[in-house]
N, C-alpha and C positions, 0 to 999 in steps of 0.2 A: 467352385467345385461343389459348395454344396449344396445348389441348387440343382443340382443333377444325382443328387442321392436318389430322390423319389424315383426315376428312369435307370438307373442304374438297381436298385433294388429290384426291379420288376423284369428286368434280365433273370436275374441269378434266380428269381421264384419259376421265371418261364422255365430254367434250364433245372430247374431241381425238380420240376412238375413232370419235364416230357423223361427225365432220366427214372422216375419213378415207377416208370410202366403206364400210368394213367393216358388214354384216347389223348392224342395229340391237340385234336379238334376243341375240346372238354380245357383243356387246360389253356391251348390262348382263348377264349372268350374268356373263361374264368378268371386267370388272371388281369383282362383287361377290365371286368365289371369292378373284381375288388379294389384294383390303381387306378380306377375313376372315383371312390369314392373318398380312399385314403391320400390320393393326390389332392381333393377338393375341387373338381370338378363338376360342376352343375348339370340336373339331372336331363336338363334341354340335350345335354353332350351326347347323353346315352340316344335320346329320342333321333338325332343326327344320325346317329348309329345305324339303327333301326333302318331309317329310312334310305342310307346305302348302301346297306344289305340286299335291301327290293331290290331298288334300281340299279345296283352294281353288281351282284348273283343271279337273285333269282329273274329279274327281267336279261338279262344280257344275254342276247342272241350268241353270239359269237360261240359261249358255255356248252350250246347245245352240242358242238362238232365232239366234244370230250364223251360223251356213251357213246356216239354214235363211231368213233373210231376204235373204244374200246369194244365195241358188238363187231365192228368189221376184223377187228384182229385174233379175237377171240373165236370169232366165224371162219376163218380161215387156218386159225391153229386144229381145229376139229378137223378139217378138212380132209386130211391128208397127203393132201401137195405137198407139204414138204419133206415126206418123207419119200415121197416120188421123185422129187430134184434131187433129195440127197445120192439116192441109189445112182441115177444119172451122170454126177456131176464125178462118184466114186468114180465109174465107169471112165470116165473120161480123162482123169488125173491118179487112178489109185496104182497104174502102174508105173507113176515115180516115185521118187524119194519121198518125202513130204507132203506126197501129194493129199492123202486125206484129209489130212490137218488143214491143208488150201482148200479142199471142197468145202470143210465146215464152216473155215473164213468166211470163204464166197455165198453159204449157206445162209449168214450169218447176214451179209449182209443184203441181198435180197429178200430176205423175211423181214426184215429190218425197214426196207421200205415197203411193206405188203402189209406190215401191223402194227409197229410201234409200237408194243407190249413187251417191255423187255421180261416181266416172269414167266408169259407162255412162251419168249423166243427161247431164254437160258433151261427150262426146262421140260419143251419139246429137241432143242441141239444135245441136251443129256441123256435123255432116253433113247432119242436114235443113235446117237455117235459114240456116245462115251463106251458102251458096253464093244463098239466095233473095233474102234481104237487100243481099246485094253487087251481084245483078243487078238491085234496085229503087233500088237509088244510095245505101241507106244510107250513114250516115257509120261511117265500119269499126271507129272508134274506139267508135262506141253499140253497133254491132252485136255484137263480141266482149266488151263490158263486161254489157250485156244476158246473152250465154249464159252464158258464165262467171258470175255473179254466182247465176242463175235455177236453173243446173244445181248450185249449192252448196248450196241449200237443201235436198237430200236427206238432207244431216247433220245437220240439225237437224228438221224436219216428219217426226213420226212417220210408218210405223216406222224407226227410224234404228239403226242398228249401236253408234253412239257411246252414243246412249241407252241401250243396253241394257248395254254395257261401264260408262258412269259410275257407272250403278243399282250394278251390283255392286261396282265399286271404294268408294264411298261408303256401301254397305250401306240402301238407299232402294230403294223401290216404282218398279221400272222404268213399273207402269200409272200412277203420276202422274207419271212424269217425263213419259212420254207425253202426257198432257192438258196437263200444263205447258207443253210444247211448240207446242203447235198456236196459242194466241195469238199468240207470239214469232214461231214461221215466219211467220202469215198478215203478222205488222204487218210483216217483212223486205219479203217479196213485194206488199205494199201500198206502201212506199217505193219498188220499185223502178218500180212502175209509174205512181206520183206524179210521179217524177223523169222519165218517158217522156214523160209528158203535159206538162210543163213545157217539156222538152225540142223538143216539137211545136210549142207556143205561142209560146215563145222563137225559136227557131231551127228554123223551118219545112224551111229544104232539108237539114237532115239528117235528117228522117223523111220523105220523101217517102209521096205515096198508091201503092197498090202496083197494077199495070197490068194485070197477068196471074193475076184472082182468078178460080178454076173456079167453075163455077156449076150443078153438073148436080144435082137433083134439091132435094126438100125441106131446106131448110136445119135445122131444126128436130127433121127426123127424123133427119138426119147428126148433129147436136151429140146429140141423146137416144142414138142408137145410139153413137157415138165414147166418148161419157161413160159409160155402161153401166159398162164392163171395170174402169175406173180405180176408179169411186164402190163397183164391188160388193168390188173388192179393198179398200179403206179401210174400208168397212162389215165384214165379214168379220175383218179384224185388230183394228182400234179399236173397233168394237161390241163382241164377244167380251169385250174385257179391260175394258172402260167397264162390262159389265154384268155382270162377274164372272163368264161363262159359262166364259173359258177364262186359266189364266197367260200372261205373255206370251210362252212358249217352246212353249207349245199352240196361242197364236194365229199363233206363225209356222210350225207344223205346216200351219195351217190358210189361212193365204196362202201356200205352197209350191203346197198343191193344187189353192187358187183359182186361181193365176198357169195352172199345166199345162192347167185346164181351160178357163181363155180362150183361150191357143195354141193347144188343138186347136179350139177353135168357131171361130180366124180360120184354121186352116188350116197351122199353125207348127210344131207339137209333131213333130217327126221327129227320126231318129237321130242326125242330123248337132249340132239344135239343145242336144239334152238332152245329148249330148256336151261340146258348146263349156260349156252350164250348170256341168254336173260338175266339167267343169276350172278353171274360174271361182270357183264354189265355192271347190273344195279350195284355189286357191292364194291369196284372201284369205285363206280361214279359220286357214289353216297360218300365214300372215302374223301375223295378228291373235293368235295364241294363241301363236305363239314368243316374240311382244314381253311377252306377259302372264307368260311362264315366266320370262322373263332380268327381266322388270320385279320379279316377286315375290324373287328372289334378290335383286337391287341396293337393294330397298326393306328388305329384312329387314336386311342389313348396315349400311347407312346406318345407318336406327335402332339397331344394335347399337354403331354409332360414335359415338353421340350428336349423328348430322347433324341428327336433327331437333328435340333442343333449343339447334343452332346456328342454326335458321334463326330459331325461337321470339325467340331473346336478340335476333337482329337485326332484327328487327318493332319486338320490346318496346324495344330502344335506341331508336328516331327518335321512339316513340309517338306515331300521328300518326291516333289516336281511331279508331273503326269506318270508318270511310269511306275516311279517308286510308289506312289498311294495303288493305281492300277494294283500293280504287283500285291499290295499288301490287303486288299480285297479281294484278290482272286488266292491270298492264302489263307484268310477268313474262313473262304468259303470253303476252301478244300481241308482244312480241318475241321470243321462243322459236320462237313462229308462224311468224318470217322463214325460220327453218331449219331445224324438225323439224318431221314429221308430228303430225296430233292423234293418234296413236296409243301414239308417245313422250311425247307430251305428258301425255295422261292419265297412263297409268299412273307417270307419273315423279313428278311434281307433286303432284298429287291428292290421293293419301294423306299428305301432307305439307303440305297448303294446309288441307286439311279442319277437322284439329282446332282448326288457330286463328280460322279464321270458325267454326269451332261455338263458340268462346269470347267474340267478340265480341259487345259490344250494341248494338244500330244503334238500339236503343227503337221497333221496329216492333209487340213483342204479338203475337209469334209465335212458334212451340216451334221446340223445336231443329231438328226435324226437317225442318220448311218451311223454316227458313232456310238451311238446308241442300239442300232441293229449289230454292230461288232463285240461291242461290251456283254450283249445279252446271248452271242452264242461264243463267245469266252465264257461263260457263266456254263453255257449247256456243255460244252467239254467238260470244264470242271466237276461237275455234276456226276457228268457218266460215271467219272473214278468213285464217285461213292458210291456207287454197286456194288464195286469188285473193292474196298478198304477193309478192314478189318477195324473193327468188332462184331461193326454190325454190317458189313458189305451184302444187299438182301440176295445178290447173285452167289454168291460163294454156301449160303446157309439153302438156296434152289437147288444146287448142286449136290450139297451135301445129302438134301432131303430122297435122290434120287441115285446116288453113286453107290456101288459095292460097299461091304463095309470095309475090306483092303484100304480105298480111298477115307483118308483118314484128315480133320480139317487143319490137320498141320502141311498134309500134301498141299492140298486147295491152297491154302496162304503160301507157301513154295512158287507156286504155279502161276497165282498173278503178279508177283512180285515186276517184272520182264514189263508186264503187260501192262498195266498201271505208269512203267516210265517211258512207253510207248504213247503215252496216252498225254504225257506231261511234256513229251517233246514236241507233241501233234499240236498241243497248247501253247509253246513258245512259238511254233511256225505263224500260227496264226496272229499273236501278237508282235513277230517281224513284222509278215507281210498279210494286211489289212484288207488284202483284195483277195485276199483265198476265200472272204467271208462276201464282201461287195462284189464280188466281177459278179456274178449269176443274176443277183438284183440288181444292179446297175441294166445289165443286156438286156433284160425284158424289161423292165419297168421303168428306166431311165431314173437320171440325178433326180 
């Protein structure tokens, strides 16, 4: 045990650092520079360091698909398309029970594969719907539990940012995570819209019929024209990589260009907008790849302290068979969720969770590798729910930033509560049955 002081020490400084407020980024290098010196680790360690930083950031091809889907999502949130489907999809479903609260699901989850950006999906679905919803008597609690929930799926329904980061953290086929994925999202966004429909049947005056649906032209040809933009950007990105035409950092070349050239056919694409892109852009991506620099320093140290055969020893003490350790890493992670980003999360975790679900046997008769494609988008479920957890759920404070002041954040926590164990049951399906994750990558890309 006490050889695991030094790696255990260097936890509670990471977790007292990122709780401090301090750049996430800022604090794992930092911590890792000072537990390379105070562990006694030689300065060659550091120069190691250094040198897979190059070759494992800033040279990695793969890296580059992350601005470029965050500029195609960003690109298309400008757009206006979706606020054109939304009118559409009203149109189509708003004179039933429920039916809004369905349009935004479905909203929700089309945008969702058109951007992967779940802060422009949660608050472009708040701007448009929320203020519609509240003036159709929704119950405020369905209505923000709906967006928030619908606008999270973008982290997971390809193409997603996180997917592309897990791929490489885990060293796995970003294009089946992708396929992997698309099951998992739809059966999310098929939950939620179960739960709608429940909801309408159950308790009628909180989905009220909506009073004020437009109705000017062919319905038919609005949903075929609204749908265009969205189906030709998912065609375009997941086509490409399904049929091996393009990598997935060729395909998000290839949804950057798609995205600019719907904006200009709606009329969008000007200085101001490819501006606001650019800076969007740049400031996740810089986001995203500082956490990757301080995460690869904190993770090489760690390892050099032997933290990661302290976690191993602590798995292997309780042995509590494949399922039970499973289970108690994917409740790790989901309390982690309450308070750090999935950003810190991956990269902290990950390489550290990995090798020991690569070692376990669940007696599935499956290779390593799938088991590993299943484990890591168990991980991106889990994930999702830290958007929408409380304290720091980043959907619920999107929400807030944009809702009435009626909408108060005790509503909002009211509102996901439903949708959150929608989200937990969607994660036990998938831990049944292992081929909600495989069947997709299996049919194109074989065992």
């Amino acid at each position: 045990m006490i050889e695991y002081i030094v790696p255990l020490s260097m936890v509670i400084c990471l977790l007292v650092g990122i709780f401090s407020g301090y750049p996430v980024a800022f604090v794992l290098g930092g911590v890792g520079i000072l537990f390379a010196f105070f562990g006694g680790l030689p300065l060659a360690f550091l120069k190691i360091g250094v040198s897979r930083i190059y070759a494992g950031v800033i040279e990695n091809w793969l890296l580059l698909a992350v601005p470029l889907f965050v500029f195609m999502g960003a690109m298309l949130d400008k757009s206006g398309l979706a606020q054109n489907l939304l009118y559409s999809l009203e149109r189509a479903l708003g004179r039933k029970r429920g039916g809004l609260a369905i349009s935004v699901a479905l909203l929700g989850i089309v945008m969702a594969a058109s951007t992967g950006i779940v802060g422009a999906s949660v608050v472009m679905l708040s701007t448009l719907a929320l203020p519609i919803m509240l003036r159709e008597n929704y119950k405020p609690e369905l209505a923000v539990g709906t967006i928030a929930a619908s606008g999270t799926l973008g982290i997971l329904i390809p193409p997603s940012i996180m997917l592309v980061l897990v791929g490489d953290i885990l060293q796995i086929s970003v294009g089946e995570l992708f396929l992997g994925a698309i099951v998992p999202g739809l059966l999310l966004g098929g939950l939620y819209i179960a739960y709608i429909v429940f909801i309408a049947l159950t308790k009628p005056s909180y989905t009220p019929i909506s009073t004020a649906v437009r109705a000017e032209g062919s319905l038919f040809i609005a949903l075929l024209r609204d749908l265009f933009a969205p189906l030709a950007l998912i065609l375009t990105v997941l086509g490409s990589i399904a049929t091996g035409t393009a990598t997935p950092t060729e395909a998000a070349g290839l949804g950057a260009i798609c995205a600019m050239v719907l904006a200009a056919m709606n009329r969008k694409l000007t200085f101001r907008t490819m501006s606001a892109c650019v800076r969007e852009t740049g400031n996740t991506s810089a986001m995203i790849l500082g956490v990757l620099v301080g995460a690869t320093i904190f993770g090489m140290v760690f390892k050099g302290l032997k933290g990661d055969r302290m976690i191993e020893n602590a798995i292997l003490f309780f042995d509590l068979g494949a399922y039970g350790t499973l289970g108690i890493l994917l409740l790790l992670i989901f309390i982690m969720g309450f308070f750090l980003e999935w950003v810190e999360i991956s990269f902290i975790v990950l390489p550290l969770f990995a090798p020991i679900v690569a070692a376990l046997d669940f007696g599935l008769g499956i290779s390593q590798e799938q088991q590993l494609l299943w484990f890591a988008m168990l991980v991106a479920v889990n994930l999702q729910t830290s958007f929408l957890t409380p304290p720091f759920g980043y959907s619920l404070f999107y929400i807030k930033g944009v809702a009435p002041p009626e909408i108060t954040i005790r509503t909002i926590y009211r509102g996901i509560v439903p949708f959150v164990a929608l989200q937990l049951f969607g994660l036990a399906l998938l831990i049944i049955w292992p081929d909600l994750v495989l069947w997709a990558p299996d049919a194109v890309f074989g065992n």
